[in-house]
C-alpha positions, 0 to 999 in steps of 0.5 A: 660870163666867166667859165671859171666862175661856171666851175666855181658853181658846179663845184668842178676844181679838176683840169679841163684841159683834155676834152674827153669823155672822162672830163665830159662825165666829171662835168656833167656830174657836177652840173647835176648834182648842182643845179636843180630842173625847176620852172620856179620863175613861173610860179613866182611871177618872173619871166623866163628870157632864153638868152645866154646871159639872163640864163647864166645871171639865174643859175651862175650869179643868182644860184638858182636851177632851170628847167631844159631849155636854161641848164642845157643852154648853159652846159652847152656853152661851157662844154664849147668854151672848153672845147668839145665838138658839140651841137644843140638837137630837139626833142620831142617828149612822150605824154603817159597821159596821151600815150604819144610823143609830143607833135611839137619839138619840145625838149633841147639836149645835146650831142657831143662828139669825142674821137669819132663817138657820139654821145648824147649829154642832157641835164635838163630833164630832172626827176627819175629819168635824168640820166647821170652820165654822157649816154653812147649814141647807139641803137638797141644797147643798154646803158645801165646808171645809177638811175636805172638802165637808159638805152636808144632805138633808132627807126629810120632816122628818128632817135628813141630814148627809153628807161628800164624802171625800178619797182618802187618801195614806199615805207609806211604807205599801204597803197603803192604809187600808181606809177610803180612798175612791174620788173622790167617796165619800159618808159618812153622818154622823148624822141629826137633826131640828129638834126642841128638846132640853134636857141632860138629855135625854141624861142617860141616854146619857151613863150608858149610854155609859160602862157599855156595854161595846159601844160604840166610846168603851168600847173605844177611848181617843179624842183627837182635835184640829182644826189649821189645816192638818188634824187630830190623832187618837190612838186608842189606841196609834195617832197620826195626823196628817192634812194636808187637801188636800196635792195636789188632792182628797188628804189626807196622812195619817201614822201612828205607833205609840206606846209608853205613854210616848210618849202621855202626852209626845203628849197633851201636845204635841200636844193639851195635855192633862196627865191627873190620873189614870193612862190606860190606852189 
């Protein structure tokens, strides 16, 4: 494994030589515009192994995406390599559906310290709530980003990280979305607290979510990629394409049903992913 060759994927030609925040940002950036969150392998018959090496072989070699546990291993190993002071932390996710966190851990991100600062880095949480910069460890401050406005509120210990969302524009489509929000709307995010984590504490979640017939990433194929402008996300059949802040506090958000062949020529246009195996979405 070769940081040089990581560089060269992420398409980074700046200096690393200072680990500051600076660099972490132009880093990071460059790893989410670069490497989709998508659980592909699932629906292609593949297994997904959580080591280091299978991991940077997918997304380094074989120009693929991953979803958390595979994109913020390997961003972890490349901010070691270049010397930050950082560590693994679990979080647990919020389900809309359920309207609760997750009970179990279910999510890796990272913290990051730079001159006495703590800094929360996670590129693998894809789609509308991937934040596009190093977000400040502080309690009850607003963070705003190209995305929308990310803050963290801090209960005894435990850490909570939520978005602000943007009301939603959809062309041509008389029906909004369900999801649209009103001005101002809260979404709950994931859960988290401090607390150091190796890899292989998510060993078993990484089995589980690929046996689990009930979560969301056995039933639906996921990729999703940040732009300069906005995101990409196919799910399913089902591609969308987002344009952050298209007027004042309002995303642009463009859907297109696809045929089977139209994914295959969509993952490599817009996300530059060429499968190995035969996707069933």
């Amino acid at each position: 494994m070769n940081i040089q060759e990581y560089f060269a994927r992420i398409s980074y030609n700046d200096s690393h030589k200072d680990a500051d925040l600076q660099t972490l940002t132009v880093i990071f950036q460059h790893h989410i515009h670069a490497i989709p969150f998508e659980n592909l392998s699932m629906h292609c018959g593949e297994t997904i192994e959580l080591d280091l090496q299978s991991t940077y072989d997918k997304i380094v070699r074989k120009k693929r995406g991953g979803w958390c546990l595979e994109s913020n291993h390997l961003l972890f190993w490349a901010l070691q390599e270049v010397g930050y002071d950082v560590c693994i932390l679990g979080g647990n996710c919020y389900d809309p559906a359920e309207k609760a966190y997750t009970a179990e851990m279910n999510h890796i991100l990272m913290k990051v310290v730079i001159k006495g600062n703590s800094y929360i880095v996670d590129a693998g949480f894809g789609g509308p709530y991937q934040p596009w910069e190093p977000l400040l460890l502080i309690s009850g401050k607003d963070q705003p980003q190209g995305p929308g406005i990310f803050r963290f509120m801090e209960d005894n210990g435990t850490w909570y990280f939520e978005k602000v969302k943007r009301n939603h524009y959809i062309p041509e489509q008389s029906v909004p979305l369900a999801d649209t929000p009103g001005l101002g709307n809260i979404r709950k995010i994931y859960t988290f607290t401090l607390e150091p984590r190796h890899i292989n504490d998510f060993q078993e979640l990484n089995t589980y979510l690929q046996v689990s017939p009930d979560n969301i990433l056995q039933k639906k194929s996921i990729c999703s990629l940040q732009t300069t402008k906005g995101l990409y996300a196919l799910v399913g059949w089902t591609f969308t394409e987002v344009m952050y802040n298209y007027k004042e506090d309002v995303d642009l958000v463009q859907i297109t049903n696809l045929t089977d062949e139209e994914v295959e020529k969509t993952l490599k246009d817009k996300f530059n992913i060429v499968l190995e195996n035969k996707l069933t979405p």
